[in-house]
C-alpha positions in Angstrom: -6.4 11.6 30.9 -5.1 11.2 34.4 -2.6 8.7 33.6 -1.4 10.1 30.2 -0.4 13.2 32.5 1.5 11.2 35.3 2.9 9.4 32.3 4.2 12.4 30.9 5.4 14.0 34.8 6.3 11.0 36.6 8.8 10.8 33.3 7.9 6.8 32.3 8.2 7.4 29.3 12.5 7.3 29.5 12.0 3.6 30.2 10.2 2.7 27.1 12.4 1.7 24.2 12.5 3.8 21.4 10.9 2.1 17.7 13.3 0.0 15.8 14.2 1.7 12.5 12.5 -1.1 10.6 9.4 0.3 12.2 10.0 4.1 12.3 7.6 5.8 9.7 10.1 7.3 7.4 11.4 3.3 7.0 12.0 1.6 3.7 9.0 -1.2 5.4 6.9 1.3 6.2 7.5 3.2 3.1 6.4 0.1 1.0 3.5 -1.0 3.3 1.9 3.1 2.3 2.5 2.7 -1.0 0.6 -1.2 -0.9 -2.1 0.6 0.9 -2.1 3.4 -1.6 -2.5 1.1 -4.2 -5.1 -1.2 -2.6 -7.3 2.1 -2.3 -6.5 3.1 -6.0 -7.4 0.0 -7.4 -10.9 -0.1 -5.0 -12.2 3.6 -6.2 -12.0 2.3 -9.7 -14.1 -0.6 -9.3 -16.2 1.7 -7.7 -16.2 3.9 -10.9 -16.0 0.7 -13.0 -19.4 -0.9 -11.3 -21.2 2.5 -9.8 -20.7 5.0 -12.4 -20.2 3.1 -15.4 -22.6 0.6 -14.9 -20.2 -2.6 -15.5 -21.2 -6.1 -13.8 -19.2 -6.6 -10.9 -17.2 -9.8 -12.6 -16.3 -7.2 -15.6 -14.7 -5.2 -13.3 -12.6 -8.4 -12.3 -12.0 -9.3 -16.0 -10.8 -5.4 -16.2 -8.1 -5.8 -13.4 -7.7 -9.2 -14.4 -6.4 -8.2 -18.1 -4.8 -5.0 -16.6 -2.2 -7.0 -14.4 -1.8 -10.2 -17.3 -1.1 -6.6 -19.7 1.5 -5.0 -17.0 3.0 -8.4 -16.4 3.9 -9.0 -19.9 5.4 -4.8 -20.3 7.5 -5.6 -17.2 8.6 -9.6 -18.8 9.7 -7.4 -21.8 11.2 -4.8 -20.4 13.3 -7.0 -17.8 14.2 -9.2 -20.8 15.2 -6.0 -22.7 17.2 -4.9 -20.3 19.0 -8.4 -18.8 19.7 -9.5 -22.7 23.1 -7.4 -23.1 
């Protein structure tokens, strides 16, 4: 506590460089690293529900994920074909 207060009044703080804007929170990087995280913690509550709730073998909950990304893989091959054939 001591030093965060002689931090704050012996003013060391001015000599510490400010955060790049790469790494400043409202930053495209940072941006896309929440939304990763976001969707990391999505996809682990529902093989929580998948295995806990439903009562799906572990490995069915891999073959569930598994399908889901071969399924959204294909819908975003179409739809980038779609849209590149003019």
């Amino acid at each position: 506590k001591a030093a965060f207060i002689n931090f704050i009044s012996d003013e060391e703080w001015k000599s510490i460089e400010p955060v790049s804007s790469w790494f400043g929170p409202s930053s495209f990087l940072m941006s896309s690293m929440s939304a990763l995280f976001k969707l990391s913690m999505w996809i682990r509550h529902g093989h929580g529900y998948l295995t806990e709730n439903l009562g799906i073998p572990v490995w069915g909950s891999y073959a569930v994920f598994g399908l889901a990304t071969l399924f959204l893989g294909m819908v975003l091959g179409l739809v980038s074909e779609a849209l590149g054939a003019d």
